[in-house]
C-alpha positions in Angstrom: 21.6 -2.2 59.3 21.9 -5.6 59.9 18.8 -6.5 58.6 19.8 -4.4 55.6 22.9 -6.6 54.8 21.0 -9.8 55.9 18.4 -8.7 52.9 21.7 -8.3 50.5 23.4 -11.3 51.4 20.2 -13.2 50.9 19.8 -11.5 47.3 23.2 -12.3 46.6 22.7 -15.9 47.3 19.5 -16.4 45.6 20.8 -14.4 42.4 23.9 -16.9 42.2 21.8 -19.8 41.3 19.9 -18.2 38.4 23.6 -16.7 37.5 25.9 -20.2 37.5 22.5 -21.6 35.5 22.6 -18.4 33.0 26.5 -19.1 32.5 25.7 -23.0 31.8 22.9 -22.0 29.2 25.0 -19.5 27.3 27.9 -22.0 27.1 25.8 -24.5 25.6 24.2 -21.6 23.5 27.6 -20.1 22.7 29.1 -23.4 21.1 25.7 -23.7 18.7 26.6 -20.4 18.0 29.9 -21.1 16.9 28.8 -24.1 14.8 26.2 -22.2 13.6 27.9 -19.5 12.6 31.0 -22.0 10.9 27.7 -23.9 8.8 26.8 -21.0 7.7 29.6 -18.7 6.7 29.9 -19.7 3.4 26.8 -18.9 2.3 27.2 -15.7 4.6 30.0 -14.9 2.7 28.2 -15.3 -0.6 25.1 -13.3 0.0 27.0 -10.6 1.6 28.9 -10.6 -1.8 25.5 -10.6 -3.7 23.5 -7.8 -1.8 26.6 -5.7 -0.1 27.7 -4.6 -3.5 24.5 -3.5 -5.4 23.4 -1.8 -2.2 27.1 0.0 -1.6 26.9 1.0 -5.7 23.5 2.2 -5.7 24.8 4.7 -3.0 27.3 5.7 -4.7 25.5 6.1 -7.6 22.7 7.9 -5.9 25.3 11.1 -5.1 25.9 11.8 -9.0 23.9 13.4 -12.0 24.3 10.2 -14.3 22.3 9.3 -17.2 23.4 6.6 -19.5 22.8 8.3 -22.7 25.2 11.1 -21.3 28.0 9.1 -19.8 30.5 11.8 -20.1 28.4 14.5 -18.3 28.3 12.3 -14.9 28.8 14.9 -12.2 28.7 14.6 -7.9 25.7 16.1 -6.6 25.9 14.7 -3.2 22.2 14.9 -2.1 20.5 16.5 -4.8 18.8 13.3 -6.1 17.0 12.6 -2.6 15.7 16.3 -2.8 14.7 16.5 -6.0 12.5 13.0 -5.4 11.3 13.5 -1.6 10.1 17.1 -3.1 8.1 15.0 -6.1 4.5 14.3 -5.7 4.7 11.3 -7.8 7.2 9.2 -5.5 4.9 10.1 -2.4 2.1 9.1 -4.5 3.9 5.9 -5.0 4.2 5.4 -1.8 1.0 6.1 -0.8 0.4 2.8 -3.7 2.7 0.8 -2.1 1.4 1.0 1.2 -2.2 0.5 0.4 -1.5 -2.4 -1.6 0.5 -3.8 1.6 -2.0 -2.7 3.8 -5.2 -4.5 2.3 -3.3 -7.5 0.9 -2.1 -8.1 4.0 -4.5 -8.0 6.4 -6.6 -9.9 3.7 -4.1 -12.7 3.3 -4.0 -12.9 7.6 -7.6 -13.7 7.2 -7.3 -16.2 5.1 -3.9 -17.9 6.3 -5.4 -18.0 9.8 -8.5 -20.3 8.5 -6.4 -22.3 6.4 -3.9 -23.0 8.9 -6.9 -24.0 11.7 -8.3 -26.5 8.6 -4.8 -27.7 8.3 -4.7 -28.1 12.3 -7.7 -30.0 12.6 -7.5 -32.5 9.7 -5.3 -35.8 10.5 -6.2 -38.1 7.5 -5.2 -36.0 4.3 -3.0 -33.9 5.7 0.2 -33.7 3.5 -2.3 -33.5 0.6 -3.6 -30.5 1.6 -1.0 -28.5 2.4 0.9 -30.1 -0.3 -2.7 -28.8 -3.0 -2.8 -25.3 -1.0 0.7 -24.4 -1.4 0.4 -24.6 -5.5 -0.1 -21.2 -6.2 2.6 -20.2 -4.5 4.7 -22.6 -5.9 4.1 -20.8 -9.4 6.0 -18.1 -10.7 5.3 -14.7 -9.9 5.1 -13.6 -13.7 3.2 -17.0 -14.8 0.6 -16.0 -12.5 0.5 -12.6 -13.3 0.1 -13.1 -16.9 -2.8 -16.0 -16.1 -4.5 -13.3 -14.2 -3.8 -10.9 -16.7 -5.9 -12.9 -19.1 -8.4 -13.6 -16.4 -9.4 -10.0 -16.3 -9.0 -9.2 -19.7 -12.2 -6.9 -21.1 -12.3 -9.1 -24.1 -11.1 -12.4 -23.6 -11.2 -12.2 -19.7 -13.4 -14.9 -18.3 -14.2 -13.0 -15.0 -16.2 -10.2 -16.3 -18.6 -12.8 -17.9 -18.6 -14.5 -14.5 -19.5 -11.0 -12.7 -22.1 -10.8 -15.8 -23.6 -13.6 -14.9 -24.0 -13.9 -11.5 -25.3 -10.0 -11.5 -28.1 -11.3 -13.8 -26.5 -8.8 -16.3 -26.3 -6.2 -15.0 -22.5 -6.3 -15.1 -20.8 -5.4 -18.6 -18.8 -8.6 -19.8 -16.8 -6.1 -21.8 -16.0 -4.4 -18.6 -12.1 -2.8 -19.0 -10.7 -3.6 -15.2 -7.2 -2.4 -16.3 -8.8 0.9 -17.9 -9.8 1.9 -14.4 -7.6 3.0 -11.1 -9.4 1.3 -8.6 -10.5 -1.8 -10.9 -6.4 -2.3 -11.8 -6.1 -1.8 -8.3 -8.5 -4.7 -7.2 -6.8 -7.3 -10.1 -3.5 -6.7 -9.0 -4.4 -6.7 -5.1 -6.5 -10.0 -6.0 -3.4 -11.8 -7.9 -1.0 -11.2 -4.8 -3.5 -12.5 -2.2 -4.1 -15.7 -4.5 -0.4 -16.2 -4.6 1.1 -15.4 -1.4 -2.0 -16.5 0.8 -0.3 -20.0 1.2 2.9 -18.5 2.3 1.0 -16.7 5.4 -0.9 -19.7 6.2 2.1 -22.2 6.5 4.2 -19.2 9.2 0.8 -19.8 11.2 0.4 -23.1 10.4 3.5 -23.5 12.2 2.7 -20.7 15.3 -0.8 -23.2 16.1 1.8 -25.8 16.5 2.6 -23.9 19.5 -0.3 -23.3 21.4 -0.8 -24.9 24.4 -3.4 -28.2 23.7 -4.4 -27.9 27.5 -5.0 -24.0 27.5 -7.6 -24.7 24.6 -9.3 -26.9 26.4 -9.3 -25.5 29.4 -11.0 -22.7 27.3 -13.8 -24.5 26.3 -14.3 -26.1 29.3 -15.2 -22.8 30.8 -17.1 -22.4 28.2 -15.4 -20.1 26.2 -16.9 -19.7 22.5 -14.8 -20.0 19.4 -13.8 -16.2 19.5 -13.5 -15.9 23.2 -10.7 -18.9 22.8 -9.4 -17.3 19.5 -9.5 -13.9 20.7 -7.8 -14.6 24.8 -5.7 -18.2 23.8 -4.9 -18.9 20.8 -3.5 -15.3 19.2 -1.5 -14.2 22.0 0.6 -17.7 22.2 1.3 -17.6 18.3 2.3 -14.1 18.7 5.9 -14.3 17.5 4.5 -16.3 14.8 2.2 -13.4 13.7 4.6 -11.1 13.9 7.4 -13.2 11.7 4.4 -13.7 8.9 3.0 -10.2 8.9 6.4 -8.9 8.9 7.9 -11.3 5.9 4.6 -10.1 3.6 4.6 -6.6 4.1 7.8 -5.8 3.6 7.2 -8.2 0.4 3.8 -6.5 -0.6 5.5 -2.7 -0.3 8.3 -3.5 -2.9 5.6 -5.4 -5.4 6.5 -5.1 -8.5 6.1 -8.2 -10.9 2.5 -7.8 -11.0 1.8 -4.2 -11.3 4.4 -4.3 -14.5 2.9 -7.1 -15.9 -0.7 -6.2 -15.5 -0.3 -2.2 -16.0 3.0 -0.9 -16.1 2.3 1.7 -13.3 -0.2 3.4 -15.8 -3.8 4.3 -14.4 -1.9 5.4 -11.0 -0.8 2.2 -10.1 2.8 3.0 -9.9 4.5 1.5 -6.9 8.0 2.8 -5.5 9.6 -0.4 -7.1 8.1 0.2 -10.3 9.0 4.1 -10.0 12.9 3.2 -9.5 12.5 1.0 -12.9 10.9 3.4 -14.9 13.4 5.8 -13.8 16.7 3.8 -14.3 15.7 1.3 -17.1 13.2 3.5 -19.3 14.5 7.2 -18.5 17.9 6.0 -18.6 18.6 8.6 -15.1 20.8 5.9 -13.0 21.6 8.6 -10.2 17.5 9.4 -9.6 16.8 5.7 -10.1 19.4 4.7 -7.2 18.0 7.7 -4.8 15.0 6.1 -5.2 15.9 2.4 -4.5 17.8 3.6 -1.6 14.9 5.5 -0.3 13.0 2.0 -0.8 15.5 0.3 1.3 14.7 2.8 4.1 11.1 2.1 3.9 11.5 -1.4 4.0 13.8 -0.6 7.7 11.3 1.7 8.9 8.5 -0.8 8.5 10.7 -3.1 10.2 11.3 -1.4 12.7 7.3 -0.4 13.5 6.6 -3.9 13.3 8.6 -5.2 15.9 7.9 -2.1 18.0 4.5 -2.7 17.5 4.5 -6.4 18.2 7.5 -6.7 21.0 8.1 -10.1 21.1 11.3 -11.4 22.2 11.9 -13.6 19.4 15.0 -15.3 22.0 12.6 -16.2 24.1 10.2 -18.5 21.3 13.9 -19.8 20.5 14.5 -21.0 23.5 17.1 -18.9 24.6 
């Protein structure tokens, strides 16, 4: 018994320490809070004006029967809309678009913003110049260079298909049609999203390298660790919240593309994605209730991706914050 209460008084004096130094840290944190949040609650304000009300009205619009070129026959449905697209096989198709483009872009563009972003690392002398030459194409417009790469894969006029011609020793057609072909118009548009948004992924892990531990490295390689060993066991696992915030921002980008797929195809040789569905449904079928379903239905994508990413990951983003 008395050992007991010894144990518990000894707890409870050890556990006050750690709780007067918790109280000391959120008071410090709670007053950046507050400053934060009196910085920022303008432009809070704003954007909550911007994106609450088209997301509100789209609901509300989702519940009715309304076509524009029947204004007067707009009648509530309540959930109708959702059941008459869920039970489509062209919006799960869509889907199924969406999330192979995201899938492959993706995990292409990781590849590719992990080596730049060790290049970037390593080199001291030019520095600024190349991240300032590899972050051009994503400077550039979405449309601009989806209309460049348009051109590039053009059958006629298209300067890739000659390239393929020649380096296959012609065995390639230069004339080849990419766009007359699902998977071809699948590969062009996948190809112009990775050229543009590769720089994005590389500067979010650009910046997560800037957190791994120097003297882990080299302890590494000092064991004689090879390049993957060190990649693989060091360097990943301390940029994980960096990973994470990267993979995240592009996938829930890449699964609501829509700029290139309407510029290269319009959705035609089943490359419809659910953003270019919801278009061609409110804009060019004029049906504003089926439209919004489907837009909200987006939305809920993009949460449920979300949410199986940070699942998936479970990094405590407070604690990369310092909190």
């Amino acid at each position: 018994m008395t050992a007991t209460l010894q144990k518990e008084s000894g707890g409870a004096h050890e556990a006050e320490p750690k709780k007067a130094k918790k109280a000391g840290l959120s008071d410090r944190s709670k007053q950046e809070r507050n400053l934060g949040w009196k910085l920022a609650a303008p432009a809070f304000l704003v954007m909550m004006l911007v994106v609450a009300y088209p997301i509100v009205n789209a609901i509300y619009l989702s519940f009715f029967n309304y076509r524009l070129t029947d204004p007067n026959g707009r009648a509530f449905i309540w959930f109708k809309n959702y059941k008459v697209v869920l039970s489509d096989s062209t919006w799960w198709k869509a889907v199924e678009i969406s999330a192979l483009i995201m899938v492959i872009t993706v995990a292409i563009e990781f590849v590719l913003g992990m080596a730049l972003a060790m290049v970037m690392n390593k080199i001291v002398i030019p520095r600024k110049t190349l991240r300032t030459i590899v972050l051009i194409p994503y400077s550039i417009i979405t449309v601009v260079s989806a209309y460049g790469f348009q051109y590039a894969f053009a059958p006629t006029s298209g300067y890739l298909s000659v390239w393929l011609h020649y380096i296959t020793f012609g065995s390639f057609n230069r004339n080849y049609d990419f766009f007359g072909h699902h998977w071809s118009a699948l590969i062009a548009i996948m190809v112009s999203e990775i050229w543009k948004t590769t720089p994005f992924m590389s500067l979010l892990l650009l910046a997560g390298l800037a957190q791994v531990p120097g003297e882990l490295t080299e302890a590494a390689e000092v064991d004689g660790a090879t390049f993957w060993e060190r990649l693989r066991r060091v360097i990943l696992p301390s940029m994980k919240a960096a990973i994470m915030v990267a993979v995240l921002f592009r996938a829930l980008d890449a699964f609501r593309i829509f700029d290139n797929i309407y510029i290269m195809t319009k959705g035609s040789q089943n490359t419809q994605s659910v953003a270019i569905l919801a278009a061609n449904q409110t804009l060019t079928r004029s049906e504003i209730g089926l439209g919004s379903a489907i837009s909200i239905l987006l939305f809920f994508c993009v949460i449920i991706i979300s949410f199986v990413f940070i699942k998936f990951f479970k990094t405590d983003l407070s604690r990369v914050a310092g909190e």
